[in-house]
N, C-alpha and C positions, 0 to 999 in steps of 0.2 A: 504494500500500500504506500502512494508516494505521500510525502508530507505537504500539507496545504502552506499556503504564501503565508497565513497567520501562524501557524507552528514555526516555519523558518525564521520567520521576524521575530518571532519569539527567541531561539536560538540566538540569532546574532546580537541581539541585542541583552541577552543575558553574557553574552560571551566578551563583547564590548563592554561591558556596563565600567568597568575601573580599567581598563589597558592605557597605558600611554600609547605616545603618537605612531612609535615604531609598531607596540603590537596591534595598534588598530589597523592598522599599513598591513602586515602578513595576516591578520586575521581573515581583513576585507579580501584579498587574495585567495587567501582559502576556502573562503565561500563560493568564492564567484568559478573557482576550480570547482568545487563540489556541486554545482548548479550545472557548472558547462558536463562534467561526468555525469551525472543523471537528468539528461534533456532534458532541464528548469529553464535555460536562461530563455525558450521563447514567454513565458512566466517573470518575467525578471519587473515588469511594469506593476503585475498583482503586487509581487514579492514589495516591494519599493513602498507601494502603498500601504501594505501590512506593516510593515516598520514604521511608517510616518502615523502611520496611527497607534500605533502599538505605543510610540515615544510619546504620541500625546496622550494614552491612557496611564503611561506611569511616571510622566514628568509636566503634564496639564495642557504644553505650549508647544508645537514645536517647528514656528519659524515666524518671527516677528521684522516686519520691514515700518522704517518711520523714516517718512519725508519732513524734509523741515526746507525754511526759505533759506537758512544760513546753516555753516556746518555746526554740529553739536559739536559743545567743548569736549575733552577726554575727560573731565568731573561728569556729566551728563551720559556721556557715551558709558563710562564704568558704571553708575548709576541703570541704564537699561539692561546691561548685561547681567548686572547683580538679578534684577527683578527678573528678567528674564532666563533663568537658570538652566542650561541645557540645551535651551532654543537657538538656530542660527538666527545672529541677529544680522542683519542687513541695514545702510542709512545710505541716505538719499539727498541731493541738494535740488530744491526746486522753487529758483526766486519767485515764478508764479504763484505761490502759497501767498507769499507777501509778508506773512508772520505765525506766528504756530507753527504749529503740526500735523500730520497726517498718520497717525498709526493701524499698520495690519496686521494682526493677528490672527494667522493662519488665514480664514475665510472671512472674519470678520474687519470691518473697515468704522474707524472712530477718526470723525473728521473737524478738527479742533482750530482748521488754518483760516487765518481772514479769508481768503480766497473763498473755501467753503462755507462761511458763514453769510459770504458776501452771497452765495450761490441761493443758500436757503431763506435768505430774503429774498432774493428774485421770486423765488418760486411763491411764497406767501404770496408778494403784491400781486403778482400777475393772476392769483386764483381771486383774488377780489375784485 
């Protein structure tokens, strides 16, 4: 019986959970040898998913992107990373904001910049 995408994600991610960079490096390798040895990798997309979900069932978050008009300081940037423990975090520079923020959390979108505030007025007046 082969193993489903959620049992493997399971697996690597138990296997990852404390390795440094080097053994995440040979770990990652040896997966993806054990995939290509029992024709998984056309599976590799489920598998991928199974993991990104699997990291947000045991760590909450697991990819946060925030757009800002200017870059965040490194106090702010170490501040996100804190909060966001685990999470790839990704930052954006987009003068169109004008000020604020724009933060994505995974699927969800929190839009905090003048630009968007400026947007969500628009949208009020014009339904009046």
């Amino acid at each position: 019986m082969a193993a489903t995408p959620k049992q493997l994600a399971t697996v690597y991610l138990k296997a990852t959970e404390s390795c440094e960079e080097k053994e995440l490096e040979e770990i990652s390798k040896q997966f993806v040898v054990y995939l290509k040895e029992h024709y998984l990798l056309p599976k590799t997309h489920a598998i991928l998913a199974a993991i990104d979900q699997a990291w947000k069932e045991q760590y909450g978050v697991s990819q946060v992107k925030i757009t800002t008009a200017y870059p965040l300081t490194k106090k702010a940037l170490q501040t996100l990373e804190k909060y966001a423990h685990g999470a790839s975090v990704e930052t954006c520079v987009d003068p169109a904001l004008i000020g604020g923020a724009r933060l994505q959390i995974d699927d969800r979108i929190l839009d905090g910049s003048v630009q968007g505030q400026l947007s969500s007025l628009k949208q009020i007046l014009l339904e009046i």
